[in-house]
C-alpha positions, -999 to 999 in steps of 0.1 A, spaced: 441 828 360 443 838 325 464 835 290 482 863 287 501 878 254 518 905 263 537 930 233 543 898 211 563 900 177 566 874 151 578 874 108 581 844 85 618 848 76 619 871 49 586 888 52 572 915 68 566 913 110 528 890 109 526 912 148 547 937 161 532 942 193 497 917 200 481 916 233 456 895 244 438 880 272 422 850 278 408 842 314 402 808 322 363 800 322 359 820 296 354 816 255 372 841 230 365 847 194 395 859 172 380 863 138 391 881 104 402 867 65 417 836 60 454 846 50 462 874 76 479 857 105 454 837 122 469 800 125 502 816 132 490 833 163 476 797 168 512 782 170 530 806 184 499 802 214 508 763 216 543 767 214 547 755 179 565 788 170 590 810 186 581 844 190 608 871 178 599 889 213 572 896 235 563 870 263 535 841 266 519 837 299 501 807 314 484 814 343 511 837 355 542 814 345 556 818 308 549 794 281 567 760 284 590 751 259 593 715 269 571 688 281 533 688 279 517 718 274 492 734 291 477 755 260 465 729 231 460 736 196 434 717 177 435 721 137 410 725 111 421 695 93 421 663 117 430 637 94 467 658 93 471 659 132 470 621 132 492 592 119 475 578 91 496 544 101 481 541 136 451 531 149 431 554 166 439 539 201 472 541 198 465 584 187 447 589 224 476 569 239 504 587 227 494 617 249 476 598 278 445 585 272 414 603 287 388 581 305 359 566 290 338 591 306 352 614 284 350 598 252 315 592 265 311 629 263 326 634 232 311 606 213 336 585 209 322 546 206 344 523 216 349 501 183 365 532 170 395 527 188 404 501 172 403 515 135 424 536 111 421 568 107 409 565 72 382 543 84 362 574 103 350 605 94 362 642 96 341 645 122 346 614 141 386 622 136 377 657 150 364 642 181 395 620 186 415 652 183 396 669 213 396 640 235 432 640 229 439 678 239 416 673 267 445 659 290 446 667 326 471 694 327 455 714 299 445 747 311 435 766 273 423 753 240 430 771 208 408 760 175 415 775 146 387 768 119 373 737 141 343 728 122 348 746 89 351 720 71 318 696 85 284 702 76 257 723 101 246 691 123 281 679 127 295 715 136 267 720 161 273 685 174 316 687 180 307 723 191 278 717 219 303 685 229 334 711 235 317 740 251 300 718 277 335 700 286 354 733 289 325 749 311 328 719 335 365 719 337 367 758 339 390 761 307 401 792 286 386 787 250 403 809 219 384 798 190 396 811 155 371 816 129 367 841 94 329 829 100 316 861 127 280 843 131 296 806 147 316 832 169 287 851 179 268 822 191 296 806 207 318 832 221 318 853 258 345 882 236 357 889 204 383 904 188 397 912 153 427 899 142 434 932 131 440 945 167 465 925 176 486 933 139 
């Protein structure tokens, strides 16, 4: 069981190919660092992981069936900045139950309280928003997570908090993990693999 990106090309229109050719593998259980300088691809491969972008050609692989295109899907992307993957209009109820909400077991887990569900998202923190954005990819049929730049933007207690919180939830639920990050030393501590963004240009 694994994410699979076989000979994948992608180009902005009008600009050079990002990849001609990527490859990658992630197997399920495991976590899988893809590092290298902001600017040079990285939250593109993101999207074109989660579906969000169309490759050019090359295929995308879910545990040995290609990518869906409609419906839920089983690869989820969570982005750097949470207070943008959220309707600032909605409360924060209402965010969880527009994809299914998870049970309070898991918001347990991740640290969600439950007087937060009934706020704005301009009433809780980057972090607590970041929480809200896991819980939210952590629906049943999720089978990989891609973060790109999770905790960049928190402070050290907050990053190791949102960061113990995910790596103990994918563990139990034997999930694939790609976490994007230009910062080599988080990836060192967190990650089974690496690889360079680089490689897969």
């Amino acid at each position: 069981m694994a994410l699979v990106v076989r000979d994948l090309a992608f180009a902005h229109p009008g600009r050079e190919p990002l990849f001609r050719a990527a490859t990658l593998r992630v197997e399920a259980g495991t976590v899988v660092g893809l590092t290298g300088p902001s600017g040079v691809g990285k939250s593109t491969f993101a999207a074109l992981l989660a579906g969000d972008l169309r490759p050019a050609s090359g295929e995308i692989q879910v545990d040995g069936r290609p990518l869906p295109r409609r419906g839920f899907r089983p690869v989820q992307l969570i982005h750097q900045h949470p207070e943008l993957a959220v309707n600032p209009r909605w409360r924060m109820r209402s965010v969880l139950d527009e994809a299914g909400r998870p049970s309070r077991e898991t918001l347990d887990r991740i640290g969600i309280r439950p007087d937060w569900l009934e706020r704005f998202p301009e009433e809780l923190s980057g972090g607590e928003l970041q929480r809200f954005c896991i819980a939210r990819a952590l629906q049943p049929g999720t089978r990989y997570l891609v973060v790109d730049e999770l905790t960049a933007m928190f402070d050290a207690l907050t990053q190791a908090g949102i960061w113990h919180t995910l790596l103990d939830l994918v563990r139990d639920r034997g999930l694939g993990l790609l976490a994007i990050s230009h910062e080599p030393a988080l990836l060192d501590r967190v990650c089974d693999d690496q690889i360079s963004i680089e490689r897969l240009r």
